[in-house]
PDB file of N, CA, C and O in Angstrom:
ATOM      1  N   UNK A   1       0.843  -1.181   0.000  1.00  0.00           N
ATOM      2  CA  UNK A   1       0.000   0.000   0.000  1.00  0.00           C
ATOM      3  C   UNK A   1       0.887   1.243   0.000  1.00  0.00           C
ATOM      4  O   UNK A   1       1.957   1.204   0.606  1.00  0.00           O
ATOM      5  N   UNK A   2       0.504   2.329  -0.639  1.00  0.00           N
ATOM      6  CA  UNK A   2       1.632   3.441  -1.054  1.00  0.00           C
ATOM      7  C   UNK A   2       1.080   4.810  -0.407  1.00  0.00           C
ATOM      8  O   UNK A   2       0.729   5.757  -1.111  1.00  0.00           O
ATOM      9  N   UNK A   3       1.033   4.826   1.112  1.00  0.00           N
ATOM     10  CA  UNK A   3       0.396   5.493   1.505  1.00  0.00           C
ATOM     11  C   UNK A   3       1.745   6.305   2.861  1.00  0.00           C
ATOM     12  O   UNK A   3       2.326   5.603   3.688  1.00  0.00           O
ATOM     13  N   UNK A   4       1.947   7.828   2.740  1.00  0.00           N
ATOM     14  CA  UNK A   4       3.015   8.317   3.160  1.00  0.00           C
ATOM     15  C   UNK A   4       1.700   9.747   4.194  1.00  0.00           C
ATOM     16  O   UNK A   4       0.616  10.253   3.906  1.00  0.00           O
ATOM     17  N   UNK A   5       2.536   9.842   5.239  1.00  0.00           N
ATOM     18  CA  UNK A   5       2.448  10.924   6.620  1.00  0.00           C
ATOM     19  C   UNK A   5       3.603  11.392   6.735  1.00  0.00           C
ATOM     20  O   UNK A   5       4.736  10.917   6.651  1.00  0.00           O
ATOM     21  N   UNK A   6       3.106  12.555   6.975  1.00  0.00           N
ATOM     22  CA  UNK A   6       4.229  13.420   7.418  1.00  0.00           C
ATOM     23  C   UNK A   6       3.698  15.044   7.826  1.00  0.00           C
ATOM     24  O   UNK A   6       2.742  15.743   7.490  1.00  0.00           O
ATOM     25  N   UNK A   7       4.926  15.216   8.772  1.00  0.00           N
ATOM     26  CA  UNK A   7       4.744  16.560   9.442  1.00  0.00           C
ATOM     27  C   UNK A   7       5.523  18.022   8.868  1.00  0.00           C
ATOM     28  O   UNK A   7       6.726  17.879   9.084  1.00  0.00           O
ATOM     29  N   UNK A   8       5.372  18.772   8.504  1.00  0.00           N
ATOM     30  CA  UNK A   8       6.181  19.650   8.249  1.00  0.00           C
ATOM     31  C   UNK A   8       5.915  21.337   8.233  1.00  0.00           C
ATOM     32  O   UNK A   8       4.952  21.847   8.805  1.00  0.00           O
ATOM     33  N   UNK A   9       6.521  21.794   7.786  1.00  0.00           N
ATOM     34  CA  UNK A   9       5.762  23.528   7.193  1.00  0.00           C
ATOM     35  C   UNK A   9       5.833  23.844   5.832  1.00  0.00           C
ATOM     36  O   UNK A   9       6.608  23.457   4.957  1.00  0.00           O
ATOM     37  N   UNK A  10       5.033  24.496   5.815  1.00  0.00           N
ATOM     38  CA  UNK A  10       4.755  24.729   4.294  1.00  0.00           C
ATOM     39  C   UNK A  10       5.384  25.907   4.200  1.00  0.00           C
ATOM     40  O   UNK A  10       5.132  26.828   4.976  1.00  0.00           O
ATOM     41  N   UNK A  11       6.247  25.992   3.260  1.00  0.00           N
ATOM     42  CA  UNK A  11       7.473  27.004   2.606  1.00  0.00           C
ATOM     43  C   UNK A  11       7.524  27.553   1.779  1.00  0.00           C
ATOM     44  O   UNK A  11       8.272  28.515   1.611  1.00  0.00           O
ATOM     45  N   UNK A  12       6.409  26.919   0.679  1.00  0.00           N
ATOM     46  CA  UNK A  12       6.171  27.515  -0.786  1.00  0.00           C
ATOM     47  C   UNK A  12       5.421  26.704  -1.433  1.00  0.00           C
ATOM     48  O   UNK A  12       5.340  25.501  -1.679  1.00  0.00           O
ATOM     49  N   UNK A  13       4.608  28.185  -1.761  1.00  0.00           N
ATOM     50  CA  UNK A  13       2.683  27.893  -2.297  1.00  0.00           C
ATOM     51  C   UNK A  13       2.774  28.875  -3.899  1.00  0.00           C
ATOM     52  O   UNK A  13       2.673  30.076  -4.153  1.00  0.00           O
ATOM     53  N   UNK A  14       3.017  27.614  -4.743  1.00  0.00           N
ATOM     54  CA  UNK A  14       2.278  28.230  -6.343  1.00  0.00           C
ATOM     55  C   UNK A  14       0.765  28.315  -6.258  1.00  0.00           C
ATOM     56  O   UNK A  14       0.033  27.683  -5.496  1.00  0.00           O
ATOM     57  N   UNK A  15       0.349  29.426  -7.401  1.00  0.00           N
ATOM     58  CA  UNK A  15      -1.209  30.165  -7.127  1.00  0.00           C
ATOM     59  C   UNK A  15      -1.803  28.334  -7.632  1.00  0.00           C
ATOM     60  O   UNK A  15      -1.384  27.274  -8.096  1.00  0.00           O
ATOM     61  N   UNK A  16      -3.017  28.998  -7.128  1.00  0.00           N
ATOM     62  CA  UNK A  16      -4.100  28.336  -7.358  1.00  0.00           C
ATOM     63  C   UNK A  16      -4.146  27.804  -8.518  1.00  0.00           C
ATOM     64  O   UNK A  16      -3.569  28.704  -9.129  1.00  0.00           O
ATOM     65  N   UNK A  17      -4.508  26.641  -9.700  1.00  0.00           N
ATOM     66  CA  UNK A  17      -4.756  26.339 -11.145  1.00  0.00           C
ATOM     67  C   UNK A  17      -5.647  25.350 -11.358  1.00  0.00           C
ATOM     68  O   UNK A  17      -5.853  24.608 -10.397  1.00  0.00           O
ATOM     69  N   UNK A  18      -6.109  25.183 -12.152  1.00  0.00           N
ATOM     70  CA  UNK A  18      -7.480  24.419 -12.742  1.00  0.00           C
ATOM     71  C   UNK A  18      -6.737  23.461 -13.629  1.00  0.00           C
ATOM     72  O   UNK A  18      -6.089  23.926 -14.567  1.00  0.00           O
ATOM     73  N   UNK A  19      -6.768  22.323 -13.444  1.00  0.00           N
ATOM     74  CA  UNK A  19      -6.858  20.857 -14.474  1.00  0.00           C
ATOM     75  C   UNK A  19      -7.649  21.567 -15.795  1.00  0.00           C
ATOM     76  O   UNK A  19      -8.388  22.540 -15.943  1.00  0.00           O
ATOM     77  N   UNK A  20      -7.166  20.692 -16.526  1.00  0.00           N
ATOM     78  CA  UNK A  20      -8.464  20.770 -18.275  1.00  0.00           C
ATOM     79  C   UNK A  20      -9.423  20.599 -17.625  1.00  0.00           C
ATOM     80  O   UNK A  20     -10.179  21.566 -17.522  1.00  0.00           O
ATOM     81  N   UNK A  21      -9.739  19.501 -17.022  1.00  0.00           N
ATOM     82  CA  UNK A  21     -11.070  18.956 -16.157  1.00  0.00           C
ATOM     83  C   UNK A  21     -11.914  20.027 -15.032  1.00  0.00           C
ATOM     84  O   UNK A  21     -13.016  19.916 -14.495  1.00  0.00           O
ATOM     85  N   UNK A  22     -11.034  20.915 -14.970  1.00  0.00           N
ATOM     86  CA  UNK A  22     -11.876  22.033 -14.259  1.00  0.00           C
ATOM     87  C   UNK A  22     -11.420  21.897 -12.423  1.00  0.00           C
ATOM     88  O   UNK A  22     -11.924  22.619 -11.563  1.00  0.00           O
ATOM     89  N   UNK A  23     -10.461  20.896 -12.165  1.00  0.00           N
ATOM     90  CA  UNK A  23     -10.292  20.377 -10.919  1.00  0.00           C
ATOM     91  C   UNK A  23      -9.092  21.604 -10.422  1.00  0.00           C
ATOM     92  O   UNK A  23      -7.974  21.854 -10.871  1.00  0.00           O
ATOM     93  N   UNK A  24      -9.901  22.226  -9.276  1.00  0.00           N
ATOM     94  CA  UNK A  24      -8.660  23.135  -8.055  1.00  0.00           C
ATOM     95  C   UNK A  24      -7.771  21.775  -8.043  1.00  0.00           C
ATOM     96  O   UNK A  24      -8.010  20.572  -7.939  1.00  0.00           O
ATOM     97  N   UNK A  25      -6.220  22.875  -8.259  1.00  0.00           N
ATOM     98  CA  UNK A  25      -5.120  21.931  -8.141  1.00  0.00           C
ATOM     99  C   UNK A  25      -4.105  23.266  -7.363  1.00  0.00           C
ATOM    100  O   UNK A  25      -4.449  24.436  -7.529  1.00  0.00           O
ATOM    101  N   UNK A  26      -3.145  22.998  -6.719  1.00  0.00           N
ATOM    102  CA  UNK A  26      -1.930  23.830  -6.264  1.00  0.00           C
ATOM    103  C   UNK A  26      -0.818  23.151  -6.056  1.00  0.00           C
ATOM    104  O   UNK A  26      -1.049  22.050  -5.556  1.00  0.00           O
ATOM    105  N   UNK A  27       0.495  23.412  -6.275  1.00  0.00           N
ATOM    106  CA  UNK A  27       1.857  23.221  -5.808  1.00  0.00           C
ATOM    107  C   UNK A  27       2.276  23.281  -4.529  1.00  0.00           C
ATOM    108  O   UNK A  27       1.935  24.280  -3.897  1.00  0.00           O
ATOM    109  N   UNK A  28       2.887  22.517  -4.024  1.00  0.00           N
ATOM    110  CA  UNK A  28       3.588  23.055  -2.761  1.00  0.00           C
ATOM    111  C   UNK A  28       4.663  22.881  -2.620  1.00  0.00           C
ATOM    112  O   UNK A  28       5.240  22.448  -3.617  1.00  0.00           O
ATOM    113  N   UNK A  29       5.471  23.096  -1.418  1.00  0.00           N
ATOM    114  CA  UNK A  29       6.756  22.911  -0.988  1.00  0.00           C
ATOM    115  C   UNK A  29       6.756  22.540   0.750  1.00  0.00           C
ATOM    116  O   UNK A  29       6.653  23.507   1.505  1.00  0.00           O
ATOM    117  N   UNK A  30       6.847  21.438   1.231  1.00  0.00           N
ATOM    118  CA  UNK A  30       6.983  21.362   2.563  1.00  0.00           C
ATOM    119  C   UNK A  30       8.677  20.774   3.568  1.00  0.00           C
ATOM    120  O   UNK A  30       9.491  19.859   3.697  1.00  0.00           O
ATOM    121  N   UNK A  31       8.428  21.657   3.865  1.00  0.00           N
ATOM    122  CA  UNK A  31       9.983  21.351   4.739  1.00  0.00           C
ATOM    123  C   UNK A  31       9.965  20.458   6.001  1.00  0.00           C
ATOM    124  O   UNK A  31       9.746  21.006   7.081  1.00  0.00           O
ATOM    125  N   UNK A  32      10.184  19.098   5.947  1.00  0.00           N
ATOM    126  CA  UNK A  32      10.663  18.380   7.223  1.00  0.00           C
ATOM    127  C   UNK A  32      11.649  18.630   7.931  1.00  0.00           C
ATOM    128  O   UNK A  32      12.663  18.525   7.241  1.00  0.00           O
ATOM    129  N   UNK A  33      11.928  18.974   9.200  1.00  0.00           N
ATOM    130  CA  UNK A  33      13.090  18.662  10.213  1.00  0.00           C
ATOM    131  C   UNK A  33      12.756  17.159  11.011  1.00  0.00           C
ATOM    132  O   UNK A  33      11.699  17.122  11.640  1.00  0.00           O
ATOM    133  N   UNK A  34      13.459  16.156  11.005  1.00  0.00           N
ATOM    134  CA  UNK A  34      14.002  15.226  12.164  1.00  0.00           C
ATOM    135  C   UNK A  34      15.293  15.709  12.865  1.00  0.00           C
ATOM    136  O   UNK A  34      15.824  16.820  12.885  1.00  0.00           O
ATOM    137  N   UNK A  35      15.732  14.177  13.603  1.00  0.00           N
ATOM    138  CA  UNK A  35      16.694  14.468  13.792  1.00  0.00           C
ATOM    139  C   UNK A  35      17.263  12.624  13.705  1.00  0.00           C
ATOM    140  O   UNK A  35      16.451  11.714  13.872  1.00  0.00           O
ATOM    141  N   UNK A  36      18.604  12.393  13.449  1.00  0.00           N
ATOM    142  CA  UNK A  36      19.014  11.280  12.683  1.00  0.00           C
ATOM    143  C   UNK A  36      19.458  10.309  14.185  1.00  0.00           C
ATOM    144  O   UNK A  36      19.529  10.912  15.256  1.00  0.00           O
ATOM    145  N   UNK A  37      19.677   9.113  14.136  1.00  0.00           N
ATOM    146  CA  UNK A  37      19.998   8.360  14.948  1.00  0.00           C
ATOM    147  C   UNK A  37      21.449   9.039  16.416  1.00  0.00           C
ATOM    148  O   UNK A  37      21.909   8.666  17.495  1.00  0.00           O
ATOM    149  N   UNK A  38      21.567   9.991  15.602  1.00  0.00           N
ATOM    150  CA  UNK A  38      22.962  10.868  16.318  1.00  0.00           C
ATOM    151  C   UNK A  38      22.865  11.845  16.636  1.00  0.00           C
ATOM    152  O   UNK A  38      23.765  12.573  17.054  1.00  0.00           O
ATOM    153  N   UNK A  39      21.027  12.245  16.432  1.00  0.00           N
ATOM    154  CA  UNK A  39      21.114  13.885  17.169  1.00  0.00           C
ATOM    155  C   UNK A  39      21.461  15.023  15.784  1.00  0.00           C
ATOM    156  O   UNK A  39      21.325  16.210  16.080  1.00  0.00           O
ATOM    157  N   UNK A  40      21.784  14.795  14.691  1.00  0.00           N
ATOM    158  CA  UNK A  40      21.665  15.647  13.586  1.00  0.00           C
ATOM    159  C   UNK A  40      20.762  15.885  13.472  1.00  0.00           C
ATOM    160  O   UNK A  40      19.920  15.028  13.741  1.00  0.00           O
ATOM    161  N   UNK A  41      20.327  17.219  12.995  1.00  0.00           N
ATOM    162  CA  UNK A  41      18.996  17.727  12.205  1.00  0.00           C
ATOM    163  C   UNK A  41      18.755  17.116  10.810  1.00  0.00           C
ATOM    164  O   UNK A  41      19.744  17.466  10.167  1.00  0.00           O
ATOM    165  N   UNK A  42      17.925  16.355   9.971  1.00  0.00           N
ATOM    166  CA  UNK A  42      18.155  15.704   8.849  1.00  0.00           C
ATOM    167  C   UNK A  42      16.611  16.961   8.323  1.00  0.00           C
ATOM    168  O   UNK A  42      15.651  17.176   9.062  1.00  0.00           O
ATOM    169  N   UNK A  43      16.746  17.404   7.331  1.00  0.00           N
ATOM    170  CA  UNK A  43      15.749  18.201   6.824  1.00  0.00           C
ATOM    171  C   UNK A  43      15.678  17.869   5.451  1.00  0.00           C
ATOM    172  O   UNK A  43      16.738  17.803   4.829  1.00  0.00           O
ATOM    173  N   UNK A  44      14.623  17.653   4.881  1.00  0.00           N
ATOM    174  CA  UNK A  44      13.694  17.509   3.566  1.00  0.00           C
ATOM    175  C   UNK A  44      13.220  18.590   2.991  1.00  0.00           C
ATOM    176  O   UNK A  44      13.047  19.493   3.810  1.00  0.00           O
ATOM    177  N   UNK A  45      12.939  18.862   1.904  1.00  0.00           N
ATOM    178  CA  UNK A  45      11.887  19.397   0.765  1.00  0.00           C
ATOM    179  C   UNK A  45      11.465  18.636   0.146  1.00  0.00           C
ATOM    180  O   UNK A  45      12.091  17.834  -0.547  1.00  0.00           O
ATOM    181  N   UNK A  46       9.799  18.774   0.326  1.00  0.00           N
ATOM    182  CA  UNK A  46       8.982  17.821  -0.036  1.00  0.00           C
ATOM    183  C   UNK A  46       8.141  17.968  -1.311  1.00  0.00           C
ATOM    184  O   UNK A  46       6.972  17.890  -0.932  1.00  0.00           O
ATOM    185  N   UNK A  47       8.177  18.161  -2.775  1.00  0.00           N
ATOM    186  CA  UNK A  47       7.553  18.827  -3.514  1.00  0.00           C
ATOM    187  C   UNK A  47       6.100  17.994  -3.192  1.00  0.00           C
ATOM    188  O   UNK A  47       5.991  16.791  -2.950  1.00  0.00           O
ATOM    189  N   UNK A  48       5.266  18.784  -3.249  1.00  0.00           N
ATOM    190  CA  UNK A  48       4.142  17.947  -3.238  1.00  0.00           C
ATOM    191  C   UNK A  48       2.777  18.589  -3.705  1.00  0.00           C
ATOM    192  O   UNK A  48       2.934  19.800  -3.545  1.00  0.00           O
ATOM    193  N   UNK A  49       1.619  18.374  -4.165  1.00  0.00           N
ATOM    194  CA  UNK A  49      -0.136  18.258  -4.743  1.00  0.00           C
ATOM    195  C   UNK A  49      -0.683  18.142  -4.453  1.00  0.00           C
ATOM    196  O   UNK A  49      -0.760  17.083  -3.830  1.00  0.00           O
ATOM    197  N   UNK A  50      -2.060  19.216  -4.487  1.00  0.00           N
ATOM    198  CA  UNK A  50      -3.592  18.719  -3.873  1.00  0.00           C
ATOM    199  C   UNK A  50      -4.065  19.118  -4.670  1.00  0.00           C
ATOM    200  O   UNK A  50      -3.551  19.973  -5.391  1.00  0.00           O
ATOM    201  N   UNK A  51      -5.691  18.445  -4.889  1.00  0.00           N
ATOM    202  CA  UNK A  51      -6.416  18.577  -5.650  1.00  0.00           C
ATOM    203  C   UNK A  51      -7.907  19.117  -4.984  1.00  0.00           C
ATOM    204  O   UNK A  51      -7.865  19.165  -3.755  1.00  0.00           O
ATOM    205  N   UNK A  52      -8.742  19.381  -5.373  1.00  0.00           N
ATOM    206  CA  UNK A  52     -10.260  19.573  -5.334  1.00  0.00           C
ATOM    207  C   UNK A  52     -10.201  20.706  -4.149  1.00  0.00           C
ATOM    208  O   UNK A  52      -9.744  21.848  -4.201  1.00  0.00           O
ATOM    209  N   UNK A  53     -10.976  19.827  -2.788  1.00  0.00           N
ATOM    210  CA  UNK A  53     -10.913  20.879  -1.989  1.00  0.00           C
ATOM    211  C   UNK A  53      -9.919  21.162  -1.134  1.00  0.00           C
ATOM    212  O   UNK A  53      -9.549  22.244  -0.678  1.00  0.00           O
ATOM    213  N   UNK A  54      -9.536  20.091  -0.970  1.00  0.00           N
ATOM    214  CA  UNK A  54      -7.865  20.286  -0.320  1.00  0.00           C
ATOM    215  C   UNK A  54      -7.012  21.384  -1.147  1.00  0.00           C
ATOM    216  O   UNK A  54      -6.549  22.362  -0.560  1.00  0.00           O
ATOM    217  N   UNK A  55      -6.820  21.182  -2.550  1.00  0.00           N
ATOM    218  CA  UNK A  55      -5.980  22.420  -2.583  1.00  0.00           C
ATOM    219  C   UNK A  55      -6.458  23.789  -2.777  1.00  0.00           C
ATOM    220  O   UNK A  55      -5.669  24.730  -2.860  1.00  0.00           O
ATOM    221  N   UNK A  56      -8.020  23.962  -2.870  1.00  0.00           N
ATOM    222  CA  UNK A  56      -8.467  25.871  -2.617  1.00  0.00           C
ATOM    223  C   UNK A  56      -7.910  25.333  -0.831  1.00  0.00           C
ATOM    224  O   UNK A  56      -6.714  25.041  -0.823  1.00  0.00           O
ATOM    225  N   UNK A  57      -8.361  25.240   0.067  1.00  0.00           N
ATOM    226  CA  UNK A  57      -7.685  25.275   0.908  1.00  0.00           C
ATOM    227  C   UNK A  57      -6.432  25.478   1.427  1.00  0.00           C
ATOM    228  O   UNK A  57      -6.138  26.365   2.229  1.00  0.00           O
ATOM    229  N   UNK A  58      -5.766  24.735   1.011  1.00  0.00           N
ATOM    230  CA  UNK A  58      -4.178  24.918   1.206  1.00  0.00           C
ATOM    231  C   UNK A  58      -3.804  25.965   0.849  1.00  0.00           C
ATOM    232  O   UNK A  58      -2.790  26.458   1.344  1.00  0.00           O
ATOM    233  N   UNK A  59      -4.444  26.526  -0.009  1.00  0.00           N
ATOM    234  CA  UNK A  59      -4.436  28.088  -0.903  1.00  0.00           C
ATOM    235  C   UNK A  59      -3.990  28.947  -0.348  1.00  0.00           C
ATOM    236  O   UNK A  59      -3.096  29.726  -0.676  1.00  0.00           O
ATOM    237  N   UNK A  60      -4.863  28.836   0.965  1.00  0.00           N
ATOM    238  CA  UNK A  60      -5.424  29.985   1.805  1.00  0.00           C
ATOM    239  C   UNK A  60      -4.670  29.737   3.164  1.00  0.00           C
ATOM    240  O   UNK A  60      -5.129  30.427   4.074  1.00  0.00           O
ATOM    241  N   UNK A  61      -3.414  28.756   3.595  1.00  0.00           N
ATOM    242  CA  UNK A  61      -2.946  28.689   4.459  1.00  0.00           C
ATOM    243  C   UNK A  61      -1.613  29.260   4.398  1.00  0.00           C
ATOM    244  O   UNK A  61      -0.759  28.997   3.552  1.00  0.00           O
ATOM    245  N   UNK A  62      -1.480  30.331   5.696  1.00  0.00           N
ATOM    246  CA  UNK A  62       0.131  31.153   5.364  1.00  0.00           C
ATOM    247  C   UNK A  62       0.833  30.431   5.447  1.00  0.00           C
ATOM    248  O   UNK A  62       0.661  29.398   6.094  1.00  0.00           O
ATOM    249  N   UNK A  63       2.263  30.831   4.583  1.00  0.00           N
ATOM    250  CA  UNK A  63       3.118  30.503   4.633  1.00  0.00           C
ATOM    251  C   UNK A  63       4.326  30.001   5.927  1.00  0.00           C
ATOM    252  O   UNK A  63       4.595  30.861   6.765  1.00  0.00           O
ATOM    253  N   UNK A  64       4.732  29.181   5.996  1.00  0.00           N
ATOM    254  CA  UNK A  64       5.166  29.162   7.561  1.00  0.00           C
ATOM    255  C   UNK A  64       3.684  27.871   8.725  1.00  0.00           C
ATOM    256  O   UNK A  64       3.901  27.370   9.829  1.00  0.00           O
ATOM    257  N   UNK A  65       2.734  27.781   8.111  1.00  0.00           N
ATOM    258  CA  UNK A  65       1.943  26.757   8.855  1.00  0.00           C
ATOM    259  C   UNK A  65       2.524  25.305   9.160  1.00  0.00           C
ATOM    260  O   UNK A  65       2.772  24.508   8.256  1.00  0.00           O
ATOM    261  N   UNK A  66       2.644  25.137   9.983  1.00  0.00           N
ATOM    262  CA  UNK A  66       3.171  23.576  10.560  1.00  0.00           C
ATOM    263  C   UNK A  66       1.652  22.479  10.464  1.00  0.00           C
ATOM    264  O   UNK A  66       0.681  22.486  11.221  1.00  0.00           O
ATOM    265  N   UNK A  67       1.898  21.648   9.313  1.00  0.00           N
ATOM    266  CA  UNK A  67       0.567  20.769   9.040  1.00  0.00           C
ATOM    267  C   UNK A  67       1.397  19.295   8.879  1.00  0.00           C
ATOM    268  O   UNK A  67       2.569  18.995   8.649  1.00  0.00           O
ATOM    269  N   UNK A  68      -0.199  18.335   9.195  1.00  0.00           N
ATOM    270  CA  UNK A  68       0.343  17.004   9.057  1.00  0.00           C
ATOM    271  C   UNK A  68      -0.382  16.677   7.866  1.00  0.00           C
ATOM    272  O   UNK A  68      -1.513  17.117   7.659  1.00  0.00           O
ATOM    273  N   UNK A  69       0.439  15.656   6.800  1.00  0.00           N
ATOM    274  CA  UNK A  69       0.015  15.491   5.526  1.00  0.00           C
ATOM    275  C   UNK A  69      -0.096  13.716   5.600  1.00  0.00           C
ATOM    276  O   UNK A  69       0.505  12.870   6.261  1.00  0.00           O
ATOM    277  N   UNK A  70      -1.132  13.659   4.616  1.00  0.00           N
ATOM    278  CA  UNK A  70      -1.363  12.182   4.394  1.00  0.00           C
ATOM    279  C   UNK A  70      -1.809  12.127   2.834  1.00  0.00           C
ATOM    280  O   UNK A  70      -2.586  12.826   2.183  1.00  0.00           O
ATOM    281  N   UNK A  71      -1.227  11.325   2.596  1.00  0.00           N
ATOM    282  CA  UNK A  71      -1.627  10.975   1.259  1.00  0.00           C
ATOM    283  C   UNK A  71      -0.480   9.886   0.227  1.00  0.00           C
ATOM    284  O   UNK A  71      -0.238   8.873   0.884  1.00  0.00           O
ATOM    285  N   UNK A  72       0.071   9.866  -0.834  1.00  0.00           N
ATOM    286  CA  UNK A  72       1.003   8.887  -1.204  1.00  0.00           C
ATOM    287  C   UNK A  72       1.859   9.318  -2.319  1.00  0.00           C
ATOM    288  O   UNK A  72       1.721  10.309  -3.036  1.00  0.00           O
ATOM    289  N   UNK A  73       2.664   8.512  -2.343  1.00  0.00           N
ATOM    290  CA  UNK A  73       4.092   9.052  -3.204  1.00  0.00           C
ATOM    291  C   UNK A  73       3.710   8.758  -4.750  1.00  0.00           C
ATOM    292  O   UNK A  73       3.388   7.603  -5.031  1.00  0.00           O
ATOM    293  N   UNK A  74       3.722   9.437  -5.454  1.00  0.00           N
ATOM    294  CA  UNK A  74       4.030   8.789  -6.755  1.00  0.00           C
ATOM    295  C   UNK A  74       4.873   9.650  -7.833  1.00  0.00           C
ATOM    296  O   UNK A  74       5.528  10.602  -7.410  1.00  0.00           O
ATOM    297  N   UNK A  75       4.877   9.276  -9.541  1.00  0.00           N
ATOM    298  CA  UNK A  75       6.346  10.448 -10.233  1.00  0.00           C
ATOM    299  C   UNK A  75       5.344  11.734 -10.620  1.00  0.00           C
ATOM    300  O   UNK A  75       4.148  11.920 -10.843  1.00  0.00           O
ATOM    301  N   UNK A  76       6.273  12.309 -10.576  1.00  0.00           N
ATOM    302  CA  UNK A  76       5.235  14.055 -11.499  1.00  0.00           C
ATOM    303  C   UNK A  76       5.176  13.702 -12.739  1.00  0.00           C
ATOM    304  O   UNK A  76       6.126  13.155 -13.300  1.00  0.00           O
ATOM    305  N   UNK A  77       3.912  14.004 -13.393  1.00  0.00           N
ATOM    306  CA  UNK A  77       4.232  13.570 -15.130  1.00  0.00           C
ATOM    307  C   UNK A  77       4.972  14.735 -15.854  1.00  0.00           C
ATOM    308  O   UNK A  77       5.139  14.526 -17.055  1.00  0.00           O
ATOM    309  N   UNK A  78       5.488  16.010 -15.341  1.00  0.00           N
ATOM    310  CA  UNK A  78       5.922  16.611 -15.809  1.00  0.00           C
ATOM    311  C   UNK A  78       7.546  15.819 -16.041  1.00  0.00           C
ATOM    312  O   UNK A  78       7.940  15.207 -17.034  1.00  0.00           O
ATOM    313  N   UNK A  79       8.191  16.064 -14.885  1.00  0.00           N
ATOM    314  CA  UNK A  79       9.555  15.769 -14.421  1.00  0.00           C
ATOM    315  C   UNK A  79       9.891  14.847 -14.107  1.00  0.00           C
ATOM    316  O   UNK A  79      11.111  14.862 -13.940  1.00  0.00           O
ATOM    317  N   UNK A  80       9.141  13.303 -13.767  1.00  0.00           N
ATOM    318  CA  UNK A  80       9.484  12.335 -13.324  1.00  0.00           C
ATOM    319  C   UNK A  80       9.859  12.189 -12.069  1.00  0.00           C
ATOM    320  O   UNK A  80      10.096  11.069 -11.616  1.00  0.00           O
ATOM    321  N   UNK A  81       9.999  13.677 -11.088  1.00  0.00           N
ATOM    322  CA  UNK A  81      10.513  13.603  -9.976  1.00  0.00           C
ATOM    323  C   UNK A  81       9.499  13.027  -8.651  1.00  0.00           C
ATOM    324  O   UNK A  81       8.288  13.126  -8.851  1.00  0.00           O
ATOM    325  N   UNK A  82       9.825  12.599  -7.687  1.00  0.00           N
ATOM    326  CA  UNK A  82       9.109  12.079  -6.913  1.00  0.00           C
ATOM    327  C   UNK A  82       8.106  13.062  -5.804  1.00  0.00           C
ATOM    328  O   UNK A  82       8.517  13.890  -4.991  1.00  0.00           O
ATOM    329  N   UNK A  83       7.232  12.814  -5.975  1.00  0.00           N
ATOM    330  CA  UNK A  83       6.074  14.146  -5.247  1.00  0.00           C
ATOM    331  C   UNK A  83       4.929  13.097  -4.498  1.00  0.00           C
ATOM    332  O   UNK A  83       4.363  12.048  -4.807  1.00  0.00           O
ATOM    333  N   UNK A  84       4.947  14.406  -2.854  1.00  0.00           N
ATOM    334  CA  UNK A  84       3.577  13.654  -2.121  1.00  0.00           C
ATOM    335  C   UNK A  84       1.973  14.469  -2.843  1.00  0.00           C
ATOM    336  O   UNK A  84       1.704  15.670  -2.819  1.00  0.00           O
ATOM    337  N   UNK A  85       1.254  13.498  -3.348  1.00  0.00           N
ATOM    338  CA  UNK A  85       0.137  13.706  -3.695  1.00  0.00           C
ATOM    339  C   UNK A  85      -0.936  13.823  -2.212  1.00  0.00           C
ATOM    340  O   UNK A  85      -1.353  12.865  -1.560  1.00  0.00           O
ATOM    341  N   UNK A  86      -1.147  14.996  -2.006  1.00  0.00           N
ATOM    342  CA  UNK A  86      -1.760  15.132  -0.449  1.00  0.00           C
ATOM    343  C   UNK A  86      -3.090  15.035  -0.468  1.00  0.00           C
ATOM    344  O   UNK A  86      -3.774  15.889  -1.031  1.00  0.00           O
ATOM    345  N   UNK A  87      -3.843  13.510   0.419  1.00  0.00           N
ATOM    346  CA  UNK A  87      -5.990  13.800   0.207  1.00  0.00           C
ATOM    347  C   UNK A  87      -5.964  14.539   1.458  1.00  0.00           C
ATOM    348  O   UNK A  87      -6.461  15.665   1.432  1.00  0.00           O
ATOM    349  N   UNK A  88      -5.426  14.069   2.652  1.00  0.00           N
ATOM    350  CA  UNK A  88      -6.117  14.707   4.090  1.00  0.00           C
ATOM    351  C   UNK A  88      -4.711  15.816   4.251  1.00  0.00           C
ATOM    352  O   UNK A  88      -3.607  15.820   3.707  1.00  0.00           O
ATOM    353  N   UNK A  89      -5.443  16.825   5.395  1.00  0.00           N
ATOM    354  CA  UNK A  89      -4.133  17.432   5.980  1.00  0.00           C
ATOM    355  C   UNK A  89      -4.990  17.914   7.301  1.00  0.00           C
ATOM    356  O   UNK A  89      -6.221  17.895   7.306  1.00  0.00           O
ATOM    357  N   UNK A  90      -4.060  18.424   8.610  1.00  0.00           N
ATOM    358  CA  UNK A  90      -4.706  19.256   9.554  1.00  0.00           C
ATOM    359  C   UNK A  90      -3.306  20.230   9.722  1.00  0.00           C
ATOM    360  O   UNK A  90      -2.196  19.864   9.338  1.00  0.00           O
ATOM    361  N   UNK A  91      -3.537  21.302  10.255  1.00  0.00           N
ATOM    362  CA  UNK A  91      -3.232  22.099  11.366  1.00  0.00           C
ATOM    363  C   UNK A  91      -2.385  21.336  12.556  1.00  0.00           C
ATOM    364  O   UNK A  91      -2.993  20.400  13.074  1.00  0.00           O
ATOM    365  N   UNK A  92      -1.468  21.525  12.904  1.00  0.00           N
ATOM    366  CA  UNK A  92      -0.346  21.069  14.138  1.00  0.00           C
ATOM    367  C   UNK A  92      -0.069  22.608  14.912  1.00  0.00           C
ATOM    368  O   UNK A  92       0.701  22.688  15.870  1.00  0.00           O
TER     369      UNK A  92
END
C-alpha cells in the first residue's frame, strides 16, 4: 500500500490552477526537520499536490503553517521527480 504521513511547514505555495477537467489543483513545498539516529537535524523538501478541496484550501494557508500530511508518493508527469500527492491534511 503506497500510503506516506508526514509533518512539516509549508514554505512555498504556487497560485491556485485548474486541471483541463476544471479540478482546483496547487503546488507546494513542505519542509521536514528530524533528527538522525545521532542527534543531527536531517531536513527535507517535499515537492508535493492537492487537488479539489484540499488544494483551494491549502491556498489559503500562510506561509510558515506547521501541518500534518497524508496521502502517497508517486512520479510528477511533468519531471518524473518524486512528489507527495496530499488527500487529508490538519493544522499542528
Amino acid at each position: 500500500m503506497n500510503r506516506y504521513q508526514v509533518t512539516g511547514q509549508l514554505i512555498e505555495r504556487q497560485s491556485l490552477r485548474y486541471t483541463p477537467a476544471g479540478v482546483p489543483a496547487i503546488d507546494l513545498q513542505i519542509e521536514h526537520v528530524s533528527q538522525d539516529q545521532d542527534g543531527h537535524d536531517a531536513t527535507v523538501n517535499l515537492s508535493s499536490v492537492a487537488f479539489g478541496a484540499v488544494a483551494q484550501t491549502l491556498a489559503t494557508m500562510p506561509l510558515g503553517s506547521q501541518l500534518k500530511l497524508d496521502g502517497f508518493l508517486r512520479h510528477s508527469a511533468k519531471s518524473k521527480k518524486l512528489i507527495l500527492q496530499i488527500e487529508t491534511f490538519e493544522l499542528i
